[in-house]
N, C-alpha and C positions, 0 to 999 in steps of 0.2 A: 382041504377045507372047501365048504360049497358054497354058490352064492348067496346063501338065505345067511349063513354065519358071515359070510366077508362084510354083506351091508348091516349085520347087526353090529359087527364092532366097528364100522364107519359112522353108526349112528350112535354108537354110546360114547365114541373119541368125540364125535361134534360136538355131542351134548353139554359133555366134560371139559371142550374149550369153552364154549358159550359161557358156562358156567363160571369159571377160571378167570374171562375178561370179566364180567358182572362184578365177582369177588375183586380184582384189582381195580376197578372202575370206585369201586365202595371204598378203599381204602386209600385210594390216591385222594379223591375230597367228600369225606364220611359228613362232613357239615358247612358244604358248600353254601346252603342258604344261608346258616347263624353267620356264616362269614360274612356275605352280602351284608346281613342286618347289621353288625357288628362295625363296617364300613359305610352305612349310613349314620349311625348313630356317632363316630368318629367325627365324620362330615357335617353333622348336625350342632357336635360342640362347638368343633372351630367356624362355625359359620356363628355361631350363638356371639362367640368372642367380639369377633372382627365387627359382629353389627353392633355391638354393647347391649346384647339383648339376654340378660339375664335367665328371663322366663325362657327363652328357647333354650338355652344349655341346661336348666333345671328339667325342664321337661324329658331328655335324657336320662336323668338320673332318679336312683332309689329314694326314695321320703330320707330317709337315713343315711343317705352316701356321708361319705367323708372324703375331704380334699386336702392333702396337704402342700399348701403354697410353697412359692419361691421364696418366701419371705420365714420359711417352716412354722409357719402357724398354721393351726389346722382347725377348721369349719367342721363340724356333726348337725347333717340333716341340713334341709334344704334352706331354712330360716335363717344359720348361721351362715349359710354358701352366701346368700343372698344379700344380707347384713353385711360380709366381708367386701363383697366386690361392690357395690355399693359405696361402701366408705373409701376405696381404693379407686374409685376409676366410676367418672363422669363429670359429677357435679363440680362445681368450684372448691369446693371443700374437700373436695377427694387430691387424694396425690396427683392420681394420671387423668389426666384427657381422655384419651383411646390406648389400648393396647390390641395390638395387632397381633396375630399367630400362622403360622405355617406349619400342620405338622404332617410327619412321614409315620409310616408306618414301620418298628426295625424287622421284624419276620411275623410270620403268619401266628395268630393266637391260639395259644395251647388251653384245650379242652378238659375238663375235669367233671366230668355230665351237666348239668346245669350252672357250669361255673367256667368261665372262660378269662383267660390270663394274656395280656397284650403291652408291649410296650413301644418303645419309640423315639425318637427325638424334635424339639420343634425349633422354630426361627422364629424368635421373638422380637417383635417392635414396642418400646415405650414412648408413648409423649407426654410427660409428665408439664403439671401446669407452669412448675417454676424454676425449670431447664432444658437443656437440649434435648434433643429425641436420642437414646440407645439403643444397642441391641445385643439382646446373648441367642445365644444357643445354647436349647435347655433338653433335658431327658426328660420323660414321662413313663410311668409305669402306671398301667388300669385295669380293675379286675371287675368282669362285669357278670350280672346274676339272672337268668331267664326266670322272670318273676310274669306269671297270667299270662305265660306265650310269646312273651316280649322283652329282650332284654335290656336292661337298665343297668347303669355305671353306677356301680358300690362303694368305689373305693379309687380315687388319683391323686398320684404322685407326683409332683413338679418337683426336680433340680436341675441345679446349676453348677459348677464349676467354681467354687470359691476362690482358691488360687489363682485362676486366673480368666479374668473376664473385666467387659469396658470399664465398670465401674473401678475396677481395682486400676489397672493402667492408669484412668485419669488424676486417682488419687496419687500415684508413683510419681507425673507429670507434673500436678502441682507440689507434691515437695519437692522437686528439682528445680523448679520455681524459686519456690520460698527459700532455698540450699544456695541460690541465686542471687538474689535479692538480699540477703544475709549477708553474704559473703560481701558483696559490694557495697553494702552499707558499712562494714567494718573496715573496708579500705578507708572509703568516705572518714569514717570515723577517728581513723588511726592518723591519716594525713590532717585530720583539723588538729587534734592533741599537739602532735609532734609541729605543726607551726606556733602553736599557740606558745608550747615549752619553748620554743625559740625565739620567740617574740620577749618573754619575761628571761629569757639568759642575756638577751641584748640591752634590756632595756637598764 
């Protein structure tokens, strides 16, 4: 072999590695930027929350998202989102005070070309107006849609853990209470009877 062929297939293996990292470079993060976006827009809801600022988590979303709360009620379009947290959270007349949020991301969001799939978990704070502060720890699933170059949340999920979460414990709490209380009033109860029967056997 001479050296006009030895550097030609030196220079067609370069090529072909060059080539090779590019092709795995594209495949390790094929949507780096939607991701970025997709982690601002994240950032954007839970920041919307925590301020009680409605208009900034709306601004997030599609005209027509849909949300289905903690509560599994579900809002269609931005009027009802609006409507709901509104009537739930601020004014005197709402349940909560503030509701506060943390949330995680659980793995990278799965792509389906213009339609991206994300879910998660978050750490919830309530301070409602006419009891103690709680907190769960809730899942979230959100599928979101590049609508004019930009993408917008379509469609979230909030749950919970029915089984078992603060609310439920404190209800377990006060019937052990009441299981309590009961119980010791029937003593109470049993001991005034049985003086009393004994008072009229003597008398």
């Amino acid at each position: 072999m001479n050296g006009f062929s030895c550097r030609l297939i030196f220079f067609l293996a370069t090529l072909a590695a060059l080539a090779g990292r590019g092709a795995l470079a594209a495949d390790v993060a094929p949507h780096a930027e939607d991701r970025k976006q997709l982690l601002h827009l994240m950032a954007e809801v839970e920041a919307g929350i925590n301020a009680q600022n409605i208009d900034r988590m709306l601004g997030q979303m599609a005209d027509d998202a849909t949300v289905t709360w903690l509560n599994a009620e579900v809002s269609r379009g931005k009027p009802e989102i609006k409507a709901y947290y509104q009537r739930m959270v601020g004014a005197e007349h709402a349940i909560l005070k503030k509701y506060l949020t943390k949330a995680k991301l659980g793995a990278p969001a799965k792509f389906y070309g213009d339609i991206a799939v994300a879910d998660g978990t978050t750490a919830d704070e309530f301070l409602p107006w006419k009891r103690a502060v709680f907190k769960f720890n809730s899942n979230w699933s959100g599928t979101m849609a590049k609508l004019d170059g930009q993408w917008k949340l379509v469609a979230l999920h909030l749950s919970t853990n029915v089984f078992d979460n603060p609310l439920l414990d404190e209800y377990k709490e006060m019937l052990w209470y009441v299981g309590l209380g009961a119980f010791g009033a029937g003593v109470v109860l049993t001991y005034l009877v049985m003086r009393w029967a004994r008072r009229r056997t003597h008398a």
